[in-house]
TORFI-117668 format. One record per atom (N, C-alpha, C): x, y, z; residue in one letter. Coordinates in steps of 0.2 Angstrom, whole numbers, plus 5000, padded with zeros to 4 digits. Layout:
<atoms>
XYZA;...
</atoms>
This chain:
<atoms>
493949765073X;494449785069X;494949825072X;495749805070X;496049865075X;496549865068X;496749925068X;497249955064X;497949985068X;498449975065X;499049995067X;499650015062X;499850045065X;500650065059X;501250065064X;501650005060X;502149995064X;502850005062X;503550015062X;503950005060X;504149935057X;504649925054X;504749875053X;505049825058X;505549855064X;505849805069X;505149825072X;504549825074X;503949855079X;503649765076X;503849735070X;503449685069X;503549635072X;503149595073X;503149525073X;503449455068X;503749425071X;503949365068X;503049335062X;502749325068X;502049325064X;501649365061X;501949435064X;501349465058X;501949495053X;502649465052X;502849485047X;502549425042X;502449365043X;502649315040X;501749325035X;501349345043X;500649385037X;501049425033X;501149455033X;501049525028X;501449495021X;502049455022X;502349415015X;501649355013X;501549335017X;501049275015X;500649305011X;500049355012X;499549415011X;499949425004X;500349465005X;500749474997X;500649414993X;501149384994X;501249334990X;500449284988X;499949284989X;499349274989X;498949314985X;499049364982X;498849414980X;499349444974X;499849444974X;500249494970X;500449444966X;500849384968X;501049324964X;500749264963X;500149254966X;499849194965X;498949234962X;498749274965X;498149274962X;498249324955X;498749354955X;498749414950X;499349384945X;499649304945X;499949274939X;500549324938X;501049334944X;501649394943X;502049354946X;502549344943X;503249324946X;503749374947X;503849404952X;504149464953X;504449464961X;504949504963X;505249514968X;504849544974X;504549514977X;503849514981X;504349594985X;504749554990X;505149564997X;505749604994X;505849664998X;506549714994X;506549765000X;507349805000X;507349855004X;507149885007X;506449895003X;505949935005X;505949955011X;505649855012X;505249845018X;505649865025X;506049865024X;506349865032X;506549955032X;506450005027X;506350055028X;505650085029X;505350045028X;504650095027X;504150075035X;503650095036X;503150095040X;502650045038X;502150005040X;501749955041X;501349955042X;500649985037X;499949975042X;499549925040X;499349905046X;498949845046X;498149835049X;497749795046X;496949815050X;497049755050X;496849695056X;496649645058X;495949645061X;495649585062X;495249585063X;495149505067X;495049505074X;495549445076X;495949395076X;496549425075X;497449435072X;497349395066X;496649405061X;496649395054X;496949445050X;497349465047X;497749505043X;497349515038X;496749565037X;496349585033X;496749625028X;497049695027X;497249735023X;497849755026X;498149785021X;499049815022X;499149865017X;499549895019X;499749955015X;500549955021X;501349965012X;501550005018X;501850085016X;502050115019X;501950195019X;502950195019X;502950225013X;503750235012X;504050305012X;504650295016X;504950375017X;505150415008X;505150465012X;505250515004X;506050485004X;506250474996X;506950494992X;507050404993X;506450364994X;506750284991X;506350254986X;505450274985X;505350274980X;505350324974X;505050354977X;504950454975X;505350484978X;505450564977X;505850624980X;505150624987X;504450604984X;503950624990X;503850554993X;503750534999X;503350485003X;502850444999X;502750384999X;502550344995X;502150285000X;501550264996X;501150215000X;501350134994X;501450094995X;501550024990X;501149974993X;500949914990X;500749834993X;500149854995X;499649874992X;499249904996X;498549854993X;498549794999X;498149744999X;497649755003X;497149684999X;496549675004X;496549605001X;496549545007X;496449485007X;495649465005X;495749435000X;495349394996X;494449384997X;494549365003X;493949335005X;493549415009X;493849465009X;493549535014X;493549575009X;493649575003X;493549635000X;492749644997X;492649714994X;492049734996X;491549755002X;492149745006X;491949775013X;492349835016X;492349895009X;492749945010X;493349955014X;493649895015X;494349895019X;494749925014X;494749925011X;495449965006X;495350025005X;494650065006X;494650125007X;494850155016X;494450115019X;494850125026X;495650125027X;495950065023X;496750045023X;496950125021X;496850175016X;496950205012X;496750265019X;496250275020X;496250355021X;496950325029X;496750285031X;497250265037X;498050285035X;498050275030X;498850285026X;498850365026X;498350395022X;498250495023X;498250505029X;497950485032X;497950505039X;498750495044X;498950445042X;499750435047X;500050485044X;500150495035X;500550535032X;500650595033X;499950625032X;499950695035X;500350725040X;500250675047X;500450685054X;501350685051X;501450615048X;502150605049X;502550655043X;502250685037X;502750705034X;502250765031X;502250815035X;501850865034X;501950885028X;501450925025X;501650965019X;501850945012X;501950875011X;502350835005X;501650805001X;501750844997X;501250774992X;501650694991X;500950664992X;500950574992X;500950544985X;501450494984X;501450464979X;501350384979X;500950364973X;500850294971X;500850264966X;501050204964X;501150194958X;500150134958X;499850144954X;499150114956X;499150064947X;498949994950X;498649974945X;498250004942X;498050014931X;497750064931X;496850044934X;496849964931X;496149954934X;495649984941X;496350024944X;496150064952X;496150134951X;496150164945X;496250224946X;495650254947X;494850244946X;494350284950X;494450254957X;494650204960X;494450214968X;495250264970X;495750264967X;496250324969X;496050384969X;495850384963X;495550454962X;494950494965X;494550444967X;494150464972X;494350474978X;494950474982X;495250464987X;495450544986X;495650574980X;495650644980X;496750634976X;496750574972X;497350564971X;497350584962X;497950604960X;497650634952X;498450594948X;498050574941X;498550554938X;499050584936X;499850554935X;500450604934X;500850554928X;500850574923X;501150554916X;500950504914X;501250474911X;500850404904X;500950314910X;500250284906X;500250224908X;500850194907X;501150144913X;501750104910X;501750034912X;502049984911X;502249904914X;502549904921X;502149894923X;502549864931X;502549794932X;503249744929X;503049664930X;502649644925X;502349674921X;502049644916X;501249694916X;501249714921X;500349734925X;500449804922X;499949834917X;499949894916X;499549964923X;500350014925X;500150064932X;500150124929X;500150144933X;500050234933X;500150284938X;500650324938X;501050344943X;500150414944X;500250404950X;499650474957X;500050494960X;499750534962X;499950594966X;499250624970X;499450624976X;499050644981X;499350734983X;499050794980X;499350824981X;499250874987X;499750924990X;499450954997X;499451014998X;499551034993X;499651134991X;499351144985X;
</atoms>
């Protein structure tokens, strides 16, 4: 298993086309969403990726503060299909706390989390922050991972 956080020019032609493919697998075909997969974001934000012999297993990407939230933010935070249950998305997750820390010290972390996810967020030590809403159709819930 190797994990990495890359920037967005740091990617590959190939492993950008995982990381959309993955998406798109997941967010618009397995979860019945027709939505703007690919946006700004992505070329601001950070990259982390677990492979497991350049199989593109889980993804998360980790967002500067002031483009989603006022604080840094984690989005897309997938696990391919066929490996879940194999605690990869807890892994993907503390890896994502772990970079953040180092990169934006001091800042509580924000997520907006399907709500079907909120005890595996919560148990990561992330706490609800105001009323359920529609994301695309999919009912979320704004977290917060707080640091003070």
């Amino acid at each position: 298993m190797q994990i990495s956080l890359k920037e967005f020019s740091q990617l590959t032609v190939y492993q950008l086309f995982e990381i959309y493919k993955l998406r798109n697998e997941v967010f618009i075909v397995e979860q019945n969403c027709v939505y703007q997969d690919i946006d700004d974001k992505d070329s601001k934000s950070k990259h982390l990726l677990i492979t497991i012999e350049n199989i593109l297993v889980a993804y998360a990407r980790i967002i500067p503060p002031g483009i989603s939230y006022k604080e840094p933010g984690i989005g897309r935070v997938v696990v391919k299909k066929e490996f879940r249950g194999n605690n990869y998305a807890k892994i993907l997750m503390k890896a994502c706390l772990s970079n953040m820390f180092e990169l934006f010290k001091n800042q509580d972390i924000m997520l907006s989390a399907q709500t079907y996810l909120i005890k595996f967020y919560s148990d990561l030590g992330f706490k609800i922050e105001g009323n359920e809403y529609l994301e695309d159709d999919i009912p979320h819930i704004k977290m917060r991972f707080k640091i003070m």
